[in-house]
MIKOL-836572 format. One record per residue (C-alpha): x, y, z; residue number from 1. Coordinates in nm, 4 decimals. Each point is the difference from the previous one (the first is absolute). Example, Ala and Ser with C-alpha at 12.3 -4.5 7.8 and 13.67 -1.06 7.14 Angstrom:
BEGIN
x_y_z_num
1.2300_-0.4500_0.7800_1 .
0.1370_0.3440_-0.0660_2 .
//
This chain:
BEGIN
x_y_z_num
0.2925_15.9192_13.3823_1 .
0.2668_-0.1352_-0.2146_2 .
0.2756_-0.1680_0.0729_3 .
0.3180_-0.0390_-0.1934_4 .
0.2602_-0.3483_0.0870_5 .
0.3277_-0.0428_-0.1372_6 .
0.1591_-0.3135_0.0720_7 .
0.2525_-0.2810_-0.1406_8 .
-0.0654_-0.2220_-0.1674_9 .
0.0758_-0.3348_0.1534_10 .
-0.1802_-0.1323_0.3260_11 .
0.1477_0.1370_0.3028_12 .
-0.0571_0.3697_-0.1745_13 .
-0.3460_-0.1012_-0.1157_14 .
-0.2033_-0.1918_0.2627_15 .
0.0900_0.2711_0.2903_16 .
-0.1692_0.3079_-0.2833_17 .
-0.2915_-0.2689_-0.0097_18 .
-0.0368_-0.0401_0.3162_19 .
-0.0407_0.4052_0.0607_20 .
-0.2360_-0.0405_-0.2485_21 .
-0.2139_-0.2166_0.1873_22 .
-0.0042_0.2223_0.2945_23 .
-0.0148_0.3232_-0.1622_24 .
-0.3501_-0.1457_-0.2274_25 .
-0.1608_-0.1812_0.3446_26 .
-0.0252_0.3737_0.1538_27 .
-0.0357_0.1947_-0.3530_28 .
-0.1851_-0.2144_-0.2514_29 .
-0.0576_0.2875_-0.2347_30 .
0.3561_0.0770_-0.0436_31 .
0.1630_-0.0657_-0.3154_32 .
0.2907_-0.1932_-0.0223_33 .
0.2901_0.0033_-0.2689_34 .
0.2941_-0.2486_0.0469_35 .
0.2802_0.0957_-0.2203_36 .
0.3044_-0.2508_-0.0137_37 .
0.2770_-0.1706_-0.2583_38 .
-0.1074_-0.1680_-0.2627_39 .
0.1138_-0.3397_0.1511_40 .
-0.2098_0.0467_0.2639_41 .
-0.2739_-0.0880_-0.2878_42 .
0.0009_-0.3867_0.1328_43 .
-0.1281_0.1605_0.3243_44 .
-0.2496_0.1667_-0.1071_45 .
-0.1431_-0.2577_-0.1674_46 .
-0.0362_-0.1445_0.2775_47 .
-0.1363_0.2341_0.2292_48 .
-0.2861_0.1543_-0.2614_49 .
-0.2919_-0.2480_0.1342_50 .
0.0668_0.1425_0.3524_51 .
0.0293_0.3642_-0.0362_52 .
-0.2005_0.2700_-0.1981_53 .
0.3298_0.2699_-0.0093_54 .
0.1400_0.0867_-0.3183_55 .
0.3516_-0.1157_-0.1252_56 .
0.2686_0.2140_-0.2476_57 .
0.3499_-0.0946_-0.0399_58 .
0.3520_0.1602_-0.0395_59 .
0.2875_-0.1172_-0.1927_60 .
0.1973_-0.2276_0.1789_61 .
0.3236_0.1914_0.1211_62 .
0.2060_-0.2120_0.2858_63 .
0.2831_0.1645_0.1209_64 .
0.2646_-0.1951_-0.1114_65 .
0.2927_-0.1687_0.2124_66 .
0.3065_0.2528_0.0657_67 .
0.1730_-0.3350_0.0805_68 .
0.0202_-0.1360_-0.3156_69 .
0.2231_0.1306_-0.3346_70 .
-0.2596_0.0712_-0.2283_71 .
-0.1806_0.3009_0.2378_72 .
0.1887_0.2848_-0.2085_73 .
-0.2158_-0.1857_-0.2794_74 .
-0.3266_-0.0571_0.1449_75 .
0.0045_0.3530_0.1767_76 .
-0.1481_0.2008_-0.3182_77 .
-0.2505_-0.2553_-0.1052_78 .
-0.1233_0.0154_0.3503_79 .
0.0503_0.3773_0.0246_80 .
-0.2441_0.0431_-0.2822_81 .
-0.2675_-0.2545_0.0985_82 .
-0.0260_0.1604_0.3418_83 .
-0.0682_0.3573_-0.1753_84 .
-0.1961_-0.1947_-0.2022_85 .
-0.1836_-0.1630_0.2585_86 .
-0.0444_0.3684_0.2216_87 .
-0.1392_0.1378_-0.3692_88 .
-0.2974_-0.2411_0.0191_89 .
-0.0215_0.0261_0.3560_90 .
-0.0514_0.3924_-0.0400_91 .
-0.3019_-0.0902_-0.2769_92 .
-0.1689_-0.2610_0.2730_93 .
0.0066_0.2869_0.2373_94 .
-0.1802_0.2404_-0.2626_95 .
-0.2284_-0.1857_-0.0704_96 .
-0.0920_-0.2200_0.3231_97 .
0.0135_0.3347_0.2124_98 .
0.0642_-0.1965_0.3389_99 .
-0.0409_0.1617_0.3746_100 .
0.3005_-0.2273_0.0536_101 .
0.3244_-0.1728_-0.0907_102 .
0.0893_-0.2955_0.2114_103 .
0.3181_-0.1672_-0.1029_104 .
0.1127_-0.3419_0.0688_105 .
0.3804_0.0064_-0.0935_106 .
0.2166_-0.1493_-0.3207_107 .
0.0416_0.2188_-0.3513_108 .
-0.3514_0.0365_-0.0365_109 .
-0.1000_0.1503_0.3091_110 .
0.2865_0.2695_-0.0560_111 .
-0.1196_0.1329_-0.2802_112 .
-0.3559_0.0219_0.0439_113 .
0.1219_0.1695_0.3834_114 .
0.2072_0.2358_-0.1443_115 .
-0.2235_0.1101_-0.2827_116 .
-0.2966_0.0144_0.2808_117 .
0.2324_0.1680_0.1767_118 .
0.0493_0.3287_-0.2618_119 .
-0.3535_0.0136_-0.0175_120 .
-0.0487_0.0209_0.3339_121 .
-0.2175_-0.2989_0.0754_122 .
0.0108_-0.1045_0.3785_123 .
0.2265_-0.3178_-0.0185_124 .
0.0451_-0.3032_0.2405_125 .
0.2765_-0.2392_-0.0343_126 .
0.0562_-0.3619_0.1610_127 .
0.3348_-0.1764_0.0540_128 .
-0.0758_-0.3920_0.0270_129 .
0.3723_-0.0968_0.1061_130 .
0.2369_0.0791_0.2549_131 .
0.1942_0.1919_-0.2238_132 .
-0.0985_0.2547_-0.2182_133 .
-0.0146_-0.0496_-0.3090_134 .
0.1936_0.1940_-0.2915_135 .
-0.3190_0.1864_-0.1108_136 .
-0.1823_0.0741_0.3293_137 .
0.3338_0.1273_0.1779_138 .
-0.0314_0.2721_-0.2792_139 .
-0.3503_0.0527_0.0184_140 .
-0.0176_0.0263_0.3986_141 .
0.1531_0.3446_-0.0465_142 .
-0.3108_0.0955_-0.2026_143 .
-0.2976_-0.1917_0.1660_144 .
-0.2471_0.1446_0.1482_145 .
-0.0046_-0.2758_0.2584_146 .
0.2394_-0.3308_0.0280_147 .
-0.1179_-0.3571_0.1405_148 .
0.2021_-0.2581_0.1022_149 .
-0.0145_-0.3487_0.0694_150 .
0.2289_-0.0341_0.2642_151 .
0.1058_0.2491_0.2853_152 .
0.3787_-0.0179_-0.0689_153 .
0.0244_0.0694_-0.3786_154 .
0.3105_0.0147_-0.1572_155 .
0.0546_0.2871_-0.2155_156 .
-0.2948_0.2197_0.0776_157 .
0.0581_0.3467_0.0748_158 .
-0.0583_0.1828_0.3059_159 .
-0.3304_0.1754_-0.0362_160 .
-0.3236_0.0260_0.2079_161 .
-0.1586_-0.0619_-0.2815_162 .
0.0573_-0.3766_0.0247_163 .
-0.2239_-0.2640_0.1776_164 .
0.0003_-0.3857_0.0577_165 .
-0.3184_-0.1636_-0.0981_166 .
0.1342_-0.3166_-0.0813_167 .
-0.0233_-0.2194_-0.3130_168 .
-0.3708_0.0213_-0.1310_169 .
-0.0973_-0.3226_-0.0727_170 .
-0.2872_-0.1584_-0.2179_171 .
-0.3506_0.0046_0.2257_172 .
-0.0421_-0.4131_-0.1262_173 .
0.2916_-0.0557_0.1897_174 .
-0.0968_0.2154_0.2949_175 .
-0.3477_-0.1534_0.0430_176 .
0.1919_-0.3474_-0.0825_177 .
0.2323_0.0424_0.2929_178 .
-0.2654_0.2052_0.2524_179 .
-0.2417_-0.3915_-0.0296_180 .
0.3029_-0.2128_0.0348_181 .
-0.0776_-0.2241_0.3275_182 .
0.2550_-0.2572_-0.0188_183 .
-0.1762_-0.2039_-0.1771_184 .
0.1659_-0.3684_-0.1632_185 .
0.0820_0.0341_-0.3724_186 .
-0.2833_-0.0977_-0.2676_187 .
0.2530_-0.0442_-0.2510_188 .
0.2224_-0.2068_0.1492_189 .
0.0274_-0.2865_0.2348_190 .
-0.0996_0.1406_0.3558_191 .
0.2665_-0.2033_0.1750_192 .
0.2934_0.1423_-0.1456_193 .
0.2221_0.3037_0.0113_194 .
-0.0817_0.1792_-0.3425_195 .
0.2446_0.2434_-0.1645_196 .
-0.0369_0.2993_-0.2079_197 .
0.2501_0.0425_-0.2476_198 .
-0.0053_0.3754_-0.2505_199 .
0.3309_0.1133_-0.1798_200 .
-0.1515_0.3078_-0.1611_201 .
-0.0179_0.0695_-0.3737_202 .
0.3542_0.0111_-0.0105_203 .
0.1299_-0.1924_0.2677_204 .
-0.1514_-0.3293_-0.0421_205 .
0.1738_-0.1942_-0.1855_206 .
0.3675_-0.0030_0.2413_207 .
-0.2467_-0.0342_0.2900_208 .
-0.1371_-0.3215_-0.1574_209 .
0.3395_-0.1585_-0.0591_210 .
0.1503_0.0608_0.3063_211 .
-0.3898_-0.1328_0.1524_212 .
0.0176_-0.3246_-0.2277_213 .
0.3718_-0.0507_0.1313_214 .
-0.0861_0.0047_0.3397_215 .
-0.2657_-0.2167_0.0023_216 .
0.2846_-0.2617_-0.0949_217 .
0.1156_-0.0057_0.3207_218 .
-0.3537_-0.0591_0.2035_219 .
-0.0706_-0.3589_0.0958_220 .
-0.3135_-0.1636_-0.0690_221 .
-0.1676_0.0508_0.2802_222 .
0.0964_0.3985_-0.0051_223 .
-0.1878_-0.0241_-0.3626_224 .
-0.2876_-0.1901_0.1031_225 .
-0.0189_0.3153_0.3475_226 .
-0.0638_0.2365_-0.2834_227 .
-0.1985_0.1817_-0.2920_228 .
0.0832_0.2437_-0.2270_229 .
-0.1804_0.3300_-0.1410_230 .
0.2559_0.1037_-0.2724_231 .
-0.0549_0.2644_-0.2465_232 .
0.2716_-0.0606_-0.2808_233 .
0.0162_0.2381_-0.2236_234 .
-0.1080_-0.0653_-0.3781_235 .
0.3091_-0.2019_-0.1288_236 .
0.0305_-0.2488_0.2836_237 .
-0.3261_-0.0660_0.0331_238 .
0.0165_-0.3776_-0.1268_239 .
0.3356_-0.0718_0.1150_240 .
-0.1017_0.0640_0.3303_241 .
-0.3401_-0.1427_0.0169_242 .
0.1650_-0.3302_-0.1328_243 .
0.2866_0.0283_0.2806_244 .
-0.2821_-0.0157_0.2609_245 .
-0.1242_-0.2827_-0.1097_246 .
0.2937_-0.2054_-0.0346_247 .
0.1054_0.0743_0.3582_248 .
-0.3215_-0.0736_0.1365_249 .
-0.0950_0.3290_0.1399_250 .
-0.3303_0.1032_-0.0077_251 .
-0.0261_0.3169_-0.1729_252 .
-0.1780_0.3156_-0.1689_253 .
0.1394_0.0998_-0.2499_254 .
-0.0780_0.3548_-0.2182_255 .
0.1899_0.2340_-0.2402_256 .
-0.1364_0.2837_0.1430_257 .
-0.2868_0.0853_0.2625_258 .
-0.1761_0.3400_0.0459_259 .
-0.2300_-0.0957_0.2488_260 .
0.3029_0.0043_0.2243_261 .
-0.3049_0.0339_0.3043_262 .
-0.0993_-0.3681_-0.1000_263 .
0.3769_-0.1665_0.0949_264 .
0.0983_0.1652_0.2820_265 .
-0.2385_-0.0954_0.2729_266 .
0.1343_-0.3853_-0.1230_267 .
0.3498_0.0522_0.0830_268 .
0.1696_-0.0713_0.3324_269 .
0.2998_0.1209_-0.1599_270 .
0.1529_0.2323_-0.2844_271 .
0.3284_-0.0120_-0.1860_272 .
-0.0358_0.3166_-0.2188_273 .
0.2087_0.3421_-0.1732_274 .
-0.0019_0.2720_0.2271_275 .
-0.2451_0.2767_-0.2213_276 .
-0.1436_0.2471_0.2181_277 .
-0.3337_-0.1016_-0.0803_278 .
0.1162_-0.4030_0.0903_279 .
0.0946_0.0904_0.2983_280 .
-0.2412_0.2158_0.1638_281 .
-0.2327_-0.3118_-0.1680_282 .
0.1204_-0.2148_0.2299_283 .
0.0476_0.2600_0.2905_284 .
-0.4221_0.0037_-0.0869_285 .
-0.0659_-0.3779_0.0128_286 .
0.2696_-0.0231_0.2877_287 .
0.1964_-0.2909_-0.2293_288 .
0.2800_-0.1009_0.0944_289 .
0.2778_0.0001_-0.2439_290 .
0.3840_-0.0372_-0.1243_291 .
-0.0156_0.2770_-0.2697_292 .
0.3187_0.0096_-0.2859_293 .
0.0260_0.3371_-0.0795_294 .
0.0497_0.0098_-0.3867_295 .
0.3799_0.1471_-0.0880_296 .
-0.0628_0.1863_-0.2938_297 .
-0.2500_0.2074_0.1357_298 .
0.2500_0.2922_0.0910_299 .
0.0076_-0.0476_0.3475_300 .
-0.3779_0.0801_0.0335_301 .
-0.1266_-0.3727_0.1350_302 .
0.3354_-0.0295_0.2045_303 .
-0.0993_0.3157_0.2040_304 .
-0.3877_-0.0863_0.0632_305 .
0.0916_-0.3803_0.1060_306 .
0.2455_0.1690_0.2555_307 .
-0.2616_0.1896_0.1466_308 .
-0.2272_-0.3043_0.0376_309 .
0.3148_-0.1727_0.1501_310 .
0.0883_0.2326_0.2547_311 .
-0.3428_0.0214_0.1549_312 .
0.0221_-0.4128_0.0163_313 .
-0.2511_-0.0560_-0.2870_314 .
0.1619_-0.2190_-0.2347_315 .
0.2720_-0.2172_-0.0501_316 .
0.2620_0.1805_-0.2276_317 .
0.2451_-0.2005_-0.2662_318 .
0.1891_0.1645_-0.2780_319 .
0.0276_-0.1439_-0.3254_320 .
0.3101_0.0798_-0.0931_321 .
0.2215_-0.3114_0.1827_322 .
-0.3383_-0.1514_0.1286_323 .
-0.0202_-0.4272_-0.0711_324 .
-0.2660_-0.2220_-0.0118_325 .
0.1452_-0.1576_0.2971_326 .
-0.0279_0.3359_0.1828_327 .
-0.3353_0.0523_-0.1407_328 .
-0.1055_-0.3525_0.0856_329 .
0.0935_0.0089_0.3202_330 .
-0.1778_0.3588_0.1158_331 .
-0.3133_-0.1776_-0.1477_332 .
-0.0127_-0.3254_0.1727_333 .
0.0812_0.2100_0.3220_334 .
-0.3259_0.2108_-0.0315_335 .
-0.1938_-0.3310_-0.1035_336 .
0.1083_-0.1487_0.3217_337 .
-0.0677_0.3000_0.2414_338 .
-0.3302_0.0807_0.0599_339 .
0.1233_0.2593_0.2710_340 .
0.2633_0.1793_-0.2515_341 .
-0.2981_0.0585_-0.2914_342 .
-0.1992_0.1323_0.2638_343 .
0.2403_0.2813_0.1586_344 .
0.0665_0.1102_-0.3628_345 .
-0.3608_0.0098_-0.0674_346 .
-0.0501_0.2046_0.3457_347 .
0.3003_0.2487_-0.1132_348 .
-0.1458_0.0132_-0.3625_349 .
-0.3856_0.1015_0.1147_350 .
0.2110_0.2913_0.1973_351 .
0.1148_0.1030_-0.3460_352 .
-0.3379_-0.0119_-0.1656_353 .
-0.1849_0.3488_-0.0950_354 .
-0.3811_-0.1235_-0.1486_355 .
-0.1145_0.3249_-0.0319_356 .
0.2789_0.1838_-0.2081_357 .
-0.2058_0.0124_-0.3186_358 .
-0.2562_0.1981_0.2212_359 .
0.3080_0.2472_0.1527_360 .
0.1122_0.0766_-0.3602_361 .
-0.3450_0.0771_-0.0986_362 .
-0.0222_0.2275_0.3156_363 .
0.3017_0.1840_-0.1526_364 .
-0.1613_0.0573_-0.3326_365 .
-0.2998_0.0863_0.1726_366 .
0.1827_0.3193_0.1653_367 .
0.1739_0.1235_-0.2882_368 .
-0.3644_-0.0077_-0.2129_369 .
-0.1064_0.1910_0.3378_370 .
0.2619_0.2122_-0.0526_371 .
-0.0117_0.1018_-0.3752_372 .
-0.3637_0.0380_0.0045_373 .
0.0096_0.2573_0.3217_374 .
0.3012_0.1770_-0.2282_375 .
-0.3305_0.0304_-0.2844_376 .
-0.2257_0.0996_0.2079_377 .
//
């Protein structure tokens, strides 16, 4: 068998296609495997070539850019013409790869490697991470063989039977991680305290760390001395914040960036994150916890899927836009101090949690390979 994936090229695009992957290879370790994504997804890669044997190709990079702001009637054609671009090469990968199958995973690249499977008529499965569809995979649920979602009310998504809810896949490290977790006392960190798990996101994590380093201005001494801190910075405040820790007297971890994600969560009592699909069904996994800041350039997207998590008494919901350290502060110290309130979001969270989504997706591509090769026969 061979299998074609399209995704994005940034994480919350990426780690869900790998985590198909895993599935998909567990039951099927002959299949063949090409990932196809935007050449900034390169750094990714990279990363990811000691643990998997698939194959990797890459598109131009082609973003649809911002209606909002006054230079779209400008950016329009360049972007026009990398996206036919981008479907071009797409069209030669699928020449020359052959696949059974065409699993999309949303953004510019999974468009036009869908649409070009699509004229070809290679079986195609596409997967919306967020709440609300995105641009690309609002189009392409009108051609797709069959459409995942996350979550059961998605914004967006057209009526069709064709659609089904698997949830967010997520990584089988992380799985496993989560399915040993028994409560355990932290290794990292001092057992006696209540340790905090701090992640802004590639792009978010810089105004989560200021408003974080304000607030802690307002904890006592003791309150510092009741905690520990997990924080994953982000490149360029890596030092700044490391040193901030140390001056206040907190005891703390601190990292750039951390992709064995599996490794930090089963420390934390508590979360302050973004609200990324992937984050948050995370934490739904490990049952953490958390206020989550949904970022407020991210078109809406982390707004909806923290609203969601809200609603079903999961999480602890502040906006950024008006939100103050004092604010901040103060939902912190109150979820330090209550033992009871972390555990009834915990309870509601481990409601939310779907471990074997990865394995439901692969189910779905399992039944359209079913299909296409009873259509040959």
């Amino acid at each position: 068998m061979r299998i074609v994936i399209f995704t994005g090229p940034t994480g919350g695009h990426f780690y869900p296609a790998v985590a198909f992957s895993e599935a998909f290879k567990k039951r099927h370790p002959e299949a063949q495997i090409l990932f196809v994504t935007g050449e900034k997804g390169r750094f990714l890669v990279e990363r990811l070539k000691i643990k998997t044997d698939a194959a990797f190709d890459f598109l131009p990079d082609s973003p649809f850019p911002s209606p909002a702001r006054l230079s779209f009637i400008i950016r329009i054609f360049p972007f026009l013409w990398k996206l036919i671009s981008a479907y071009l090469k797409s069209e030669k990968i699928l020449t020359a790869f052959r696949p059974d199958l065409s699993v999309g995973f949303g953004s510019y690249a999974s468009f036009a490697g869908i649409l070009a499977s699509y004229r070809k008529r290679i079986p195609t499965l596409v997967h919306e991470q967020n709440r609300r569809m995105g641009l690309a995979n609002a189009w392409l649920a009108r051609l797709a063989s069959q459409m995942a979602v996350s979550f059961d009310e998605t914004v967006g998504l057209p009526s069709s039977p064709s659609v089904i809810s698997t949830g967010l896949p997520i990584r089988s490290s992380l799985v496993e991680s989560a399915l040993q977790k028994v409560g355990g006392r932290s290794h990292l960190l001092s057992p006696d305290k209540v340790r905090i798990l701090i992640v802004g996101g590639s792009q978010g994590a810089r105004s989560l760390n200021r408003i974080w380093i304000e607030a802690l201005e307002s904890f006592s001494d003791e309150e510092k001395r009741k905690i520990a801190v997990i924080h994953l910075t982000g490149e360029r405040d890596s030092e700044t914040v490391k040193t901030m820790y140390f001056a206040k007297g907190i005891e703390a971890l601190t990292f750039p960036f951390h992709e064995q994600m599996e490794e930090l969560y089963p420390e934390a009592d508590l979360a302050i994150t973004r609200a990324g699909a992937g984050t948050l069904f995370e934490l739904a996994l490990f049952a953490l916890p958390a206020i989550v800041i949904p970022y407020p350039h991210a078109k809406g997207h982390q707004e909806l899927n923290a609203g969601f998590f809200e609603k079903e008494g999961g999480i602890r919901l502040l906006r950024e836009n008006g939100l103050t350290a004092r604010e901040l502060g103060r939902n912190v110290l109150e979820l330090v101090h209550s033992s009871p309130l972390r555990d009834r979001l915990s309870q509601n969270l481990k409601r939310l949690s779907k471990p074997d989504a990865s394995d439901r997706f692969a189910d779905a591509a399992e039944r359209l390979l079913s299909k296409r090769e009873a259509c040959l026969v």
